[in-house]
N, C-alpha and C positions, 0 to 999 in steps of 0.2 A: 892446636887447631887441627882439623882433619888434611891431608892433602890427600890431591887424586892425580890418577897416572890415564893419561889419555896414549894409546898406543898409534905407532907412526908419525905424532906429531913433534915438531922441533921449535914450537913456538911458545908462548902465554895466551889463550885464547880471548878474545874479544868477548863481551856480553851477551851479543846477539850472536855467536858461534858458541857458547856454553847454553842460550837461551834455548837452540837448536836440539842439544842432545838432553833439556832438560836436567841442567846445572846448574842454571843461571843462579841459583838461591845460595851458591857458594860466595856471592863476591856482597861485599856490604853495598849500600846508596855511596853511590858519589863515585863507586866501581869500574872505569870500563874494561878493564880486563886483568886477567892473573897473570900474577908473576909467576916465573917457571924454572926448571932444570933441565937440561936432555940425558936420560939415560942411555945409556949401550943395553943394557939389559933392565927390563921390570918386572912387573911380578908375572908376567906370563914369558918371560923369556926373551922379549922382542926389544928391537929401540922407540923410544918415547918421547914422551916431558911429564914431568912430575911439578902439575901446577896446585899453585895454592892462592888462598884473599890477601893483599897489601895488609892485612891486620896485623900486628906484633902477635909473636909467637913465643910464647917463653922454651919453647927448643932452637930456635933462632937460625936453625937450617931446614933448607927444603931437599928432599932427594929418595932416594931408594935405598933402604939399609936393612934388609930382608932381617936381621938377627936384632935389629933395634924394635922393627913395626911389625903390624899386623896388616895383613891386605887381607880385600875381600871384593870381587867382582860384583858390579852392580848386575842387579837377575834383567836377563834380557837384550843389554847395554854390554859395549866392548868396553867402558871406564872403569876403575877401580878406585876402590877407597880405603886410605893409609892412616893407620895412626900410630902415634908410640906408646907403644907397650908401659914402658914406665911413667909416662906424662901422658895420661888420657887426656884427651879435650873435656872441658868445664864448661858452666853455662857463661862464666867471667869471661873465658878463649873465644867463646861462639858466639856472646854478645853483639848484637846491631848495635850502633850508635844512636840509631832513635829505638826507642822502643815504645809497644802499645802498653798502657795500662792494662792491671788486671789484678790477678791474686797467684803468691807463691802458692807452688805445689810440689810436693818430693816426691821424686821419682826414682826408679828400680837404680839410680847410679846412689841414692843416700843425698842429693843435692835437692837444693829448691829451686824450680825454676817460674820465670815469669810467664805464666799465661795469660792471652790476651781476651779482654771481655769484649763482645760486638756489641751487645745488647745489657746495655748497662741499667740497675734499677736503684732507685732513690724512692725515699718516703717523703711524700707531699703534706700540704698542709692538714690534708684530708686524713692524714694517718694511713694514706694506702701503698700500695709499691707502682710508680711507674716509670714505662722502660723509656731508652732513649738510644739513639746509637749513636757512640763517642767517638766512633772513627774517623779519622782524617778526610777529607774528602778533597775530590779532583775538579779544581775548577775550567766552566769554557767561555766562551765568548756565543750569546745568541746572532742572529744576523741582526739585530740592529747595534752591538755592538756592548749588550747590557754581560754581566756575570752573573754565569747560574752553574750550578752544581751536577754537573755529569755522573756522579753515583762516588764509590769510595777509594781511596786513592793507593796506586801502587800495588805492594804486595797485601794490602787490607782487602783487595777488592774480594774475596771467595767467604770473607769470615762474616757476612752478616746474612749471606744466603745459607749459609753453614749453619749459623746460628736457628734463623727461622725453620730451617728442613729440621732439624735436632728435637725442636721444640713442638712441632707438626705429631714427629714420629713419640715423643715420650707422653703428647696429649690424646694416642689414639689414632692417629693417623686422622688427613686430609685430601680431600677432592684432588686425585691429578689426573689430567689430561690422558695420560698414556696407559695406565693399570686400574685406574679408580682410585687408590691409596699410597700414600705412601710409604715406601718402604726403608729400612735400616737395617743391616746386617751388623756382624763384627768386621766386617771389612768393611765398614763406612766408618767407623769408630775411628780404627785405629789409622786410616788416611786423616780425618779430620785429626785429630790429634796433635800427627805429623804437621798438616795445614797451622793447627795453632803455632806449634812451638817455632816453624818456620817465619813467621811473622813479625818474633821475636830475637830468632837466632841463624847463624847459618847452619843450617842443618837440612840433613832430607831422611827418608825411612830407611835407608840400608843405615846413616851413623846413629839412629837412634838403636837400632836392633844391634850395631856394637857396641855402646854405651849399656845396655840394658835397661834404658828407658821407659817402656813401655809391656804392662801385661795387661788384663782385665781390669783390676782396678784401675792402673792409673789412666788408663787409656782414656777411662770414664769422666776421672776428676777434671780430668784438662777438658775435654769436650762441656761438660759440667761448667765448665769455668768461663768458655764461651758465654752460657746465656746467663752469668752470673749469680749461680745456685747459691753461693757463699752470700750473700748478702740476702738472698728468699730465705737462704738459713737462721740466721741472725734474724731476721726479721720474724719471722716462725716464731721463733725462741723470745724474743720481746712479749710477743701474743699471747704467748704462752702463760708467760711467768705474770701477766699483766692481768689475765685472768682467773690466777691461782688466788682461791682466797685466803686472806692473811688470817693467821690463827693467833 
């Protein structure tokens, strides 16, 4: 698993103090805060803590071993991010204990990982594709006391907005409020991307860009995987073949 070195602190941080420096996606559900080290010295020279997720670790120590890891300063942010050199993190080390459905994908590490579908499609009786979103949702209480559905729940809440904006920008763009269209770069990609595989894992975009996770293509597939391409593919290819005439 990855660890991180937070400089001047002597503690394990709480959720809502990692939620602060936009951390929080280090620690699993059920989380409230990391467990830690205090170094005299870290990778910038100074004293610390070198915190990590309550998850097992098959290195089974947490600390600063400059000749063991690799650090690398998060762009922006005073925190840093550690791993070992000989024991990279895996998608098995970074696993959530729940995770969303979806479809495996390999990525620039030679591993498959779990991407999470928003917009899931099935074929109806009709013989057609339609979608549905299988996300978790977050329940409230109306004021007369009845259960209704507040939108999607936890760290799922970004992946069906994600989804629809994806699917706006690949159909052509649509009406928005502030430019007229909308718009998609490669730096929307590869955030969403990130978004996905975070859903599923503890990860953020600095440890994907140390693993080698992400270039063009896959950046794609996984976003792809969001509004479940794989199965419009499959189903394509049925149409297909359904319409070939037999000789």
């Amino acid at each position: 698993m990855f660890q991180y070195y937070i400089p001047g602190a002597s503690k394990g941080l709480t959720r809502t103090e990692l939620d602060a420096i936009d951390l929080g996606y280090m620690l699993d559900d059920g989380e409230t805060h990391a467990q830690h080290v205090e170094v005299i010295k870290g990778p910038d020279g100074k004293k610390g803590a070198v915190i990590a997720s309550h998850s097992p670790t098959p290195e089974g120590r947490i600390g600063y071993y400059p000749d063991e890891q690799e650090w690398r300063q998060a762009p922006g942010r005073s925190w840093w991010v550690g791993m070992w050199t000989a024991e990279k993190p895996t998608p098995d080390t970074l696993r959530r204990k729940s995770q969303l459905d979806g479809h495996f994908v390999l990525l620039g590490d030679e591993r498959q990982w779990l991407c999470p579908v928003a917009r899931a499609l099935h074929e109806g009786d009709d013989g057609q594709l339609h979608a549905i979103n299988p996300v978790p949702k977050a329940l409230d209480l109306d004021a007369d006391g009845n259960w209704t559905v507040s939108g999607d729940a936890g760290r799922y809440a970004h992946l069906w907005p994600l989804a629809k904006k994806w699917l706006d920008a690949i159909n052509g763009g649509t009406e928005d409020p502030v430019d007229g269209v909308w718009t998609w770069d490669w730096e929307d990609t590869a955030d969403t991307a990130v978004t996905c595989l975070q859903a599923n894992y503890r990860i953020g975009k600095l440890e994907s860009v140390m693993l080698g996770l992400l270039d063009g293509a896959t950046t794609t597939q996984v976003v792809q995987t969001l509004v479940d391409h794989q199965t419009w593919q499959a189903w394509m290819a049925k149409k297909a073949t359904a319409q070939t005439p037999q000789s």
